[in-house]
PyMOL commands that place a pseudoatom at each C-alpha (Angstrom):
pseudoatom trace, name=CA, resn=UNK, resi=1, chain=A, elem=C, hetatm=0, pos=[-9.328, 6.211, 24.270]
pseudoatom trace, name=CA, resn=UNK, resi=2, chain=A, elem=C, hetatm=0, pos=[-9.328, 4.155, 20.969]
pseudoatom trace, name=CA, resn=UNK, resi=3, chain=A, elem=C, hetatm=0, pos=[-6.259, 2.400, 20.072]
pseudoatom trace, name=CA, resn=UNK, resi=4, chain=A, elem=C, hetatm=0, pos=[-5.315, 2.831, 16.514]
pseudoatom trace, name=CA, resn=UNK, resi=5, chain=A, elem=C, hetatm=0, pos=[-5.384, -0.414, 14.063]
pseudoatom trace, name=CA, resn=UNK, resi=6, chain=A, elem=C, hetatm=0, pos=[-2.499, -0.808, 12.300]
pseudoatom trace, name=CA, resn=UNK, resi=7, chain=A, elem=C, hetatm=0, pos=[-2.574, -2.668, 8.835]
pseudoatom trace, name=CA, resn=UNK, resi=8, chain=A, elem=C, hetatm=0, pos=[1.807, -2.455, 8.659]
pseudoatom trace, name=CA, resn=UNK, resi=9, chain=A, elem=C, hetatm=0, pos=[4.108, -5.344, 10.131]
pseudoatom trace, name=CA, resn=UNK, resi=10, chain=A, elem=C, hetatm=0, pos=[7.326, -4.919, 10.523]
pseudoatom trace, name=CA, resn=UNK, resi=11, chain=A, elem=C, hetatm=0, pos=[9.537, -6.660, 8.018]
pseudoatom trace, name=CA, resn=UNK, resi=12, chain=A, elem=C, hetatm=0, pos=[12.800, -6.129, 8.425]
pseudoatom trace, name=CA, resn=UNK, resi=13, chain=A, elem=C, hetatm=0, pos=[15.813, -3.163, 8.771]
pseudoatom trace, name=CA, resn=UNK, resi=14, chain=A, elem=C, hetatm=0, pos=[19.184, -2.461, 8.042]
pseudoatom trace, name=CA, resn=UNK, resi=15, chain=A, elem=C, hetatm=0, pos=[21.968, 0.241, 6.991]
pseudoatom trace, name=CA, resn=UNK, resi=16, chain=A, elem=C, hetatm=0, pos=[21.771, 0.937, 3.152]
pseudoatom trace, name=CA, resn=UNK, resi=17, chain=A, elem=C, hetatm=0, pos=[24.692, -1.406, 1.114]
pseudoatom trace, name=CA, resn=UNK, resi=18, chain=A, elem=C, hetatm=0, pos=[26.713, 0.578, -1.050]
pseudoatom trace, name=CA, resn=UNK, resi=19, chain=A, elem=C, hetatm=0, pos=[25.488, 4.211, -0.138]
pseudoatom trace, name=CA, resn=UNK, resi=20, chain=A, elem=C, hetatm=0, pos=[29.116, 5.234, -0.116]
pseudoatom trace, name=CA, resn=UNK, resi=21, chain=A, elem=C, hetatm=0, pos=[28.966, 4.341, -4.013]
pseudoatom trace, name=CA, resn=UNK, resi=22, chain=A, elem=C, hetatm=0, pos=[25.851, 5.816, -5.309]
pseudoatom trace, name=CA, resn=UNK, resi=23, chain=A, elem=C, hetatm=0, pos=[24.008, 9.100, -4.841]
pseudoatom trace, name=CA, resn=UNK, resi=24, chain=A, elem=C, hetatm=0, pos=[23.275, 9.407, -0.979]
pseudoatom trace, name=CA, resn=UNK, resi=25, chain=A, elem=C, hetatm=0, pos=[25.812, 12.278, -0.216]
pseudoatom trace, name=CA, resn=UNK, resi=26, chain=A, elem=C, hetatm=0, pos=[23.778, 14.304, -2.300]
pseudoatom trace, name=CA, resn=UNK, resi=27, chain=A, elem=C, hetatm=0, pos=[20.649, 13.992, -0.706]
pseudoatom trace, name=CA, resn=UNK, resi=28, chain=A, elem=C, hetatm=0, pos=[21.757, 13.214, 2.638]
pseudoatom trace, name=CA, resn=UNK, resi=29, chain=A, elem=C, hetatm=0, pos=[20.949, 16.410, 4.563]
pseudoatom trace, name=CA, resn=UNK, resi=30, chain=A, elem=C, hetatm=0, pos=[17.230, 15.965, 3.248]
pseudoatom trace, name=CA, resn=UNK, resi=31, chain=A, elem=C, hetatm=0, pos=[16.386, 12.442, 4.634]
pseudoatom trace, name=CA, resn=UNK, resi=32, chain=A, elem=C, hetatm=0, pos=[14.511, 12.334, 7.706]
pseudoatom trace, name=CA, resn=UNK, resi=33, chain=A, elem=C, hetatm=0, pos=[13.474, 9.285, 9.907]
pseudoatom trace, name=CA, resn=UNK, resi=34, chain=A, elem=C, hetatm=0, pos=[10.267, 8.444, 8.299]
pseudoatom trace, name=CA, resn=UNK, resi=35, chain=A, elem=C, hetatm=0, pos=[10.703, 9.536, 4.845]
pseudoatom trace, name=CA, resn=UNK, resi=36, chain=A, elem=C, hetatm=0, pos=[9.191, 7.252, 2.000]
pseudoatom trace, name=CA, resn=UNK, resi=37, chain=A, elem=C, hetatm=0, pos=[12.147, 5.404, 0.267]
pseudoatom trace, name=CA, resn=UNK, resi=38, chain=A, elem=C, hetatm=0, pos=[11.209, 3.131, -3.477]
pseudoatom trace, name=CA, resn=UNK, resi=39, chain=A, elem=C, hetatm=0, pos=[12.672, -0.427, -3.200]
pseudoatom trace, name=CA, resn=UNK, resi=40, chain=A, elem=C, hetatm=0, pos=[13.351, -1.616, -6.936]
pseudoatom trace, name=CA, resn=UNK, resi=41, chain=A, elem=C, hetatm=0, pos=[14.175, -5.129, -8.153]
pseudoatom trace, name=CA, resn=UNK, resi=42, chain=A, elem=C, hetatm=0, pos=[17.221, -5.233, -10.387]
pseudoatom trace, name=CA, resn=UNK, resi=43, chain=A, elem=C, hetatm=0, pos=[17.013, -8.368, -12.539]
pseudoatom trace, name=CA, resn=UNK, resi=44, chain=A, elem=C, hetatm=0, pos=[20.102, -7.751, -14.635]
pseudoatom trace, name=CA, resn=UNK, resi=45, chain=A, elem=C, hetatm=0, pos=[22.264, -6.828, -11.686]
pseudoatom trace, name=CA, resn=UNK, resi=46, chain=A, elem=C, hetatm=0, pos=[25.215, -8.781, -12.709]
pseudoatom trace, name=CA, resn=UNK, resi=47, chain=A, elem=C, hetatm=0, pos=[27.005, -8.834, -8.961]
pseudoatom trace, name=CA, resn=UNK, resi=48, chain=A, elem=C, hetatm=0, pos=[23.219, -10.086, -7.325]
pseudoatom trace, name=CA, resn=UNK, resi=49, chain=A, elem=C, hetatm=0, pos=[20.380, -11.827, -8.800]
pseudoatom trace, name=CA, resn=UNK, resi=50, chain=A, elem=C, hetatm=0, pos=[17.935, -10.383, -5.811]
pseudoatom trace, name=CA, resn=UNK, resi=51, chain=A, elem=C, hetatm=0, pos=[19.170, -7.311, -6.146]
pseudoatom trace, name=CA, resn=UNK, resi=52, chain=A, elem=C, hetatm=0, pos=[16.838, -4.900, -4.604]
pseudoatom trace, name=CA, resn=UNK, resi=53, chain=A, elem=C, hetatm=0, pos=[17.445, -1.141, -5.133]
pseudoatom trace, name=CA, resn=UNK, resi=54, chain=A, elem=C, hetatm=0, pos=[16.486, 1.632, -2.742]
pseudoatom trace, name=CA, resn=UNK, resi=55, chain=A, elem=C, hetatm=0, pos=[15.939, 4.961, -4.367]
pseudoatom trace, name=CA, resn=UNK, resi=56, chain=A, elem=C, hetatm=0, pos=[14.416, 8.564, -2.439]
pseudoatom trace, name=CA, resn=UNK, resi=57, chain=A, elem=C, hetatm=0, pos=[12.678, 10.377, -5.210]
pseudoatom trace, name=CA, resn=UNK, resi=58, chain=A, elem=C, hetatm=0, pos=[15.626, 9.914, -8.509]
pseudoatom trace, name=CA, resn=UNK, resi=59, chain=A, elem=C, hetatm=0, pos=[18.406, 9.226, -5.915]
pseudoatom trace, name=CA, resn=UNK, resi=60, chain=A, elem=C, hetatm=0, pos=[19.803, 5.797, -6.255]
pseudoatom trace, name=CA, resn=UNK, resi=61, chain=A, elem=C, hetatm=0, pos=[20.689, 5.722, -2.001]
pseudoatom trace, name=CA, resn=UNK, resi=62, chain=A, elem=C, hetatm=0, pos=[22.033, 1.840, -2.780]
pseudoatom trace, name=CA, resn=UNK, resi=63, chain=A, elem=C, hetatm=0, pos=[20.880, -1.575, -1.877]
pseudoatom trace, name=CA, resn=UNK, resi=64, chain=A, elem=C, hetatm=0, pos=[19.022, -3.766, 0.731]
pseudoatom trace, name=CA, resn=UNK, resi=65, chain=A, elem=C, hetatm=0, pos=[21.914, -6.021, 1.370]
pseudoatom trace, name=CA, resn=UNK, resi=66, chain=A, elem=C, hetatm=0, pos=[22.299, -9.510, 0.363]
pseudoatom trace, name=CA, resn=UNK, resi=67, chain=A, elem=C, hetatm=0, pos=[21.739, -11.487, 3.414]
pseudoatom trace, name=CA, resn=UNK, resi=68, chain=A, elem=C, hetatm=0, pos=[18.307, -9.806, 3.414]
pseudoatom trace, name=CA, resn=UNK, resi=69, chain=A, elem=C, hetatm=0, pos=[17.062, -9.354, -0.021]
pseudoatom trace, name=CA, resn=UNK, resi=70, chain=A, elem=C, hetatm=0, pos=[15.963, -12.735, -1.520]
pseudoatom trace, name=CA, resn=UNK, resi=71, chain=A, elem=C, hetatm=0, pos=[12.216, -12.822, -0.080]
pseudoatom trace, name=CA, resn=UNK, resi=72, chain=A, elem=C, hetatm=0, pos=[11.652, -9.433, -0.745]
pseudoatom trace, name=CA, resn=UNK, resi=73, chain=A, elem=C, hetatm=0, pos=[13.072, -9.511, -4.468]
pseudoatom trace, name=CA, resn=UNK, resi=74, chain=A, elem=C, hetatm=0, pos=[10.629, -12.643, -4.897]
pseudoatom trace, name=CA, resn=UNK, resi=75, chain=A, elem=C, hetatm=0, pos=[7.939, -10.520, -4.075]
pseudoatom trace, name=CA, resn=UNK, resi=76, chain=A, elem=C, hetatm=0, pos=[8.847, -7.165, -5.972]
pseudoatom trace, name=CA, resn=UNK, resi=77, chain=A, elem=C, hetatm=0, pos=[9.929, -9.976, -9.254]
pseudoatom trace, name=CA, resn=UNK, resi=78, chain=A, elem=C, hetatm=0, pos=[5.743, -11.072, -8.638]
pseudoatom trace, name=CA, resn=UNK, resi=79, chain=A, elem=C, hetatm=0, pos=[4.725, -7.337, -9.167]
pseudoatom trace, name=CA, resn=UNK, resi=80, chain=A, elem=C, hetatm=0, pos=[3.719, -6.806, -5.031]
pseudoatom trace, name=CA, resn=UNK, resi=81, chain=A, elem=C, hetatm=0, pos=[5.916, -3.706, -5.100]
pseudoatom trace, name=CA, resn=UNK, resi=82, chain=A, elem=C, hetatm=0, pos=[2.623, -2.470, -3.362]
pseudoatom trace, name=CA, resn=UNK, resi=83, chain=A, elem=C, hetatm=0, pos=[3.497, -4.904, -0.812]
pseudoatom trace, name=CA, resn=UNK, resi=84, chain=A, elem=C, hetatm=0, pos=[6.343, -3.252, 1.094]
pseudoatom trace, name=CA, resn=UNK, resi=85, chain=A, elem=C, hetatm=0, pos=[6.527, 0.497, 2.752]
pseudoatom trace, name=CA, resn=UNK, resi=86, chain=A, elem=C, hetatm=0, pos=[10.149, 1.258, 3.135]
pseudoatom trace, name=CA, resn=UNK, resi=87, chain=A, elem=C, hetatm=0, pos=[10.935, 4.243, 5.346]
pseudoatom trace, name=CA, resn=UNK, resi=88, chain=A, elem=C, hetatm=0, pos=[14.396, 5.722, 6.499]
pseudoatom trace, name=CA, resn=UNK, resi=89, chain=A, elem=C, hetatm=0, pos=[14.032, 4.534, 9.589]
pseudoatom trace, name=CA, resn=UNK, resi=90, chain=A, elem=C, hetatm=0, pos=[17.781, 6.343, 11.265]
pseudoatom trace, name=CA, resn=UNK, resi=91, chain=A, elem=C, hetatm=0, pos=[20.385, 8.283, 10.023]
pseudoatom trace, name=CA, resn=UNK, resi=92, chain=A, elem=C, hetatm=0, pos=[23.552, 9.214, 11.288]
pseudoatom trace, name=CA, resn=UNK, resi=93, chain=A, elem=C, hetatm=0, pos=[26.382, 11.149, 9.364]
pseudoatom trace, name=CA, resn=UNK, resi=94, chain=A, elem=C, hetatm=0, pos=[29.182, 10.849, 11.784]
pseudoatom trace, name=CA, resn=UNK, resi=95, chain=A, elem=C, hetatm=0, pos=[28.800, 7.022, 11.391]
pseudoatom trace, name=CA, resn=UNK, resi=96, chain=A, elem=C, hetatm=0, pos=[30.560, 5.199, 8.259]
pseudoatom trace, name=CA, resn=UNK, resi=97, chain=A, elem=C, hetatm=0, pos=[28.991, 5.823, 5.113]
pseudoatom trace, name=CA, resn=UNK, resi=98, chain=A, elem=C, hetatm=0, pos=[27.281, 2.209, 4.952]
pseudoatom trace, name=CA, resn=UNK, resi=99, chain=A, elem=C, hetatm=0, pos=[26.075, 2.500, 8.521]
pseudoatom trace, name=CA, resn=UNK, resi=100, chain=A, elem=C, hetatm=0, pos=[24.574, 6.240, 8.099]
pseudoatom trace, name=CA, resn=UNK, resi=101, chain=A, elem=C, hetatm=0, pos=[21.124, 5.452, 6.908]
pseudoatom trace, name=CA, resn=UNK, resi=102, chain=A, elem=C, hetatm=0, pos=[18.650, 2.923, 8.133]
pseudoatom trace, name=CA, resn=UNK, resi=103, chain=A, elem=C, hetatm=0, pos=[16.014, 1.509, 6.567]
pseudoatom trace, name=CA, resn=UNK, resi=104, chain=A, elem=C, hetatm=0, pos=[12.711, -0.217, 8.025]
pseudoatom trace, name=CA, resn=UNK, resi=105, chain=A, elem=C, hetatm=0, pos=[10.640, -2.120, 5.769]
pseudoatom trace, name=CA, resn=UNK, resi=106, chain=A, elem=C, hetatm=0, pos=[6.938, -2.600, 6.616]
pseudoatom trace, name=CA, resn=UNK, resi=107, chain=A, elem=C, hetatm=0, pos=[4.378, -5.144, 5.072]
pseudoatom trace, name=CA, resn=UNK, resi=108, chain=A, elem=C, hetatm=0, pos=[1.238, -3.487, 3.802]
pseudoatom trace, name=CA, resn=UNK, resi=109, chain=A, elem=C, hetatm=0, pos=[-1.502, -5.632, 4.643]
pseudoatom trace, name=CA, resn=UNK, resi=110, chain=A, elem=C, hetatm=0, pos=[-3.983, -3.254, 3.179]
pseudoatom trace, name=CA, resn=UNK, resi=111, chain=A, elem=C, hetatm=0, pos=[-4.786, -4.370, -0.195]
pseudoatom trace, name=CA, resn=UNK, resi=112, chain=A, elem=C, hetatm=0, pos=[-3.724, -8.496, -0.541]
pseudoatom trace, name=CA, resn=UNK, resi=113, chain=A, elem=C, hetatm=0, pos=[-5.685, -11.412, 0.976]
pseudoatom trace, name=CA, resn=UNK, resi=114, chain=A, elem=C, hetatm=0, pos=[-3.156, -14.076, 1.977]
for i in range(1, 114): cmd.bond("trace and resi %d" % i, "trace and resi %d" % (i + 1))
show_as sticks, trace
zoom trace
């Protein structure tokens, strides 16, 4: 049997900062481990200059937190948004809001020549 190539690495995960204070109690009966999630650099955050927001469809869900955003907001700042697949990777909703939804970011090797 063939093994299957994969073009992804894996990044890096975490639990959502801030999903207590943004819109993932209203979509959090529809995420599912392996649904596509938008990462968004903020640039006029004024609490985070690598601010990097994660969004399913229109929902703001929160931010990748702080101790692991500064690479990856380098990147999305560049324009390699095209870069990254992030993916709910967990969730839980009898844990604490900021530890109910996990997040696994992937690099894309698809389309860049490093």
């Amino acid at each position: 049997m063939a093994r299957k190539v994969t073009t992804n690495r894996h990044f890096i995960n975490f639990s959502i900062a801030g999903f207590s204070y943004w819109e993932g109690c209203l979509v959090l009966g529809e995420l599912k481990p392996g649904a596509k999630l938008e990462l968004v650099y903020e640039e006029e955050n004024k609490y985070d200059p690598c601010a990097v927001a994660i969004y399913y469809g229109d929902y703001k869900l929160g931010f990748v937190p702080r101790s692991q955003n500064q690479l990856l907001s380098k990147f999305l700042e560049l324009g390699y948004d095209d870069l990254f697949d992030a993916r709910v990777q967990r969730v839980s909703p009898e844990e604490h809001p900021e530890q109910q939804v996990g997040v696994i970011i992937f690099i894309n090797n698809n389309n860049h020549n490093f």
